[in-house]
C-alpha positions as CSV (number, residue, x, y, z in Angstrom):
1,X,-25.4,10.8,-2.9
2,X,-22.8,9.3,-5.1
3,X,-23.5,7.1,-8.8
4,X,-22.4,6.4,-11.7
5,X,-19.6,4.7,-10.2
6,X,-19.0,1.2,-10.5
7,X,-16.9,-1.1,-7.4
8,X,-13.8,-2.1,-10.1
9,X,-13.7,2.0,-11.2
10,X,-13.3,2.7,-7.4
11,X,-10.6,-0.6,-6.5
12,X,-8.5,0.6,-10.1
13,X,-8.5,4.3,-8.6
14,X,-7.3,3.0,-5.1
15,X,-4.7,0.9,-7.1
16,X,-2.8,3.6,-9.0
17,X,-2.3,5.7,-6.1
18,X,-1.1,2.5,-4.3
19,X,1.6,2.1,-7.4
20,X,2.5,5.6,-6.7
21,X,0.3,7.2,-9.1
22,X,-1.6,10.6,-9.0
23,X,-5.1,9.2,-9.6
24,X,-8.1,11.3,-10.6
25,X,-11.8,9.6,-10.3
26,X,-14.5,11.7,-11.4
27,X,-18.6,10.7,-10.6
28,X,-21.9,11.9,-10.8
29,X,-23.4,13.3,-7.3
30,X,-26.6,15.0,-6.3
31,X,-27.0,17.1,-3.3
32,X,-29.6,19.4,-2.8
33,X,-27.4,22.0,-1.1
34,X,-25.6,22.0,-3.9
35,X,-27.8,22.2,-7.0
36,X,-26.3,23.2,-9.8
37,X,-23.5,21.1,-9.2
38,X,-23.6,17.1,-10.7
39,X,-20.1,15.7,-10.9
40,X,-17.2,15.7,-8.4
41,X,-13.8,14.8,-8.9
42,X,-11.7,13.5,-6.6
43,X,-7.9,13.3,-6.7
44,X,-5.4,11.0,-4.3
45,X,-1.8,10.8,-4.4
46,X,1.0,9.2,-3.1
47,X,2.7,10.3,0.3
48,X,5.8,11.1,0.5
49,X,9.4,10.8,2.5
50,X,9.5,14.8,1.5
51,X,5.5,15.3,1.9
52,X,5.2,17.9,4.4
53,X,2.4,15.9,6.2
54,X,5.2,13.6,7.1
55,X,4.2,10.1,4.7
56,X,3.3,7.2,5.4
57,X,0.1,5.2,5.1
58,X,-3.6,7.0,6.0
59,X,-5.2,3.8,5.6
């Protein structure tokens, strides 16, 4: 379970890989398969022409 997260944290992460941005978003989280663990970052980037996963949008 994700929180401490708020809705305009999550649309300003979207938006800076959507300018072309590396964007790094880091949250609390609790899973009890994972217990000693309590924040998770996540990082998105921009694909590229040269990306070898071939660019263009994921949606």
């Amino acid at each position: 379970m994700a929180f401490g997260i708020r809705r305009h944290e999550l649309a300003a992460w979207k938006e800076k890989v959507k300018r072309g941005e590396i964007a790094f978003l880091t949250h609390y989280w609790y899973d009890e398969r994972f217990p000693h663990c309590t924040t998770v970052t996540k990082v998105a980037a921009p694909m590229s022409k040269n990306s070898p996963l071939g660019g263009g949008s994921t949606g």
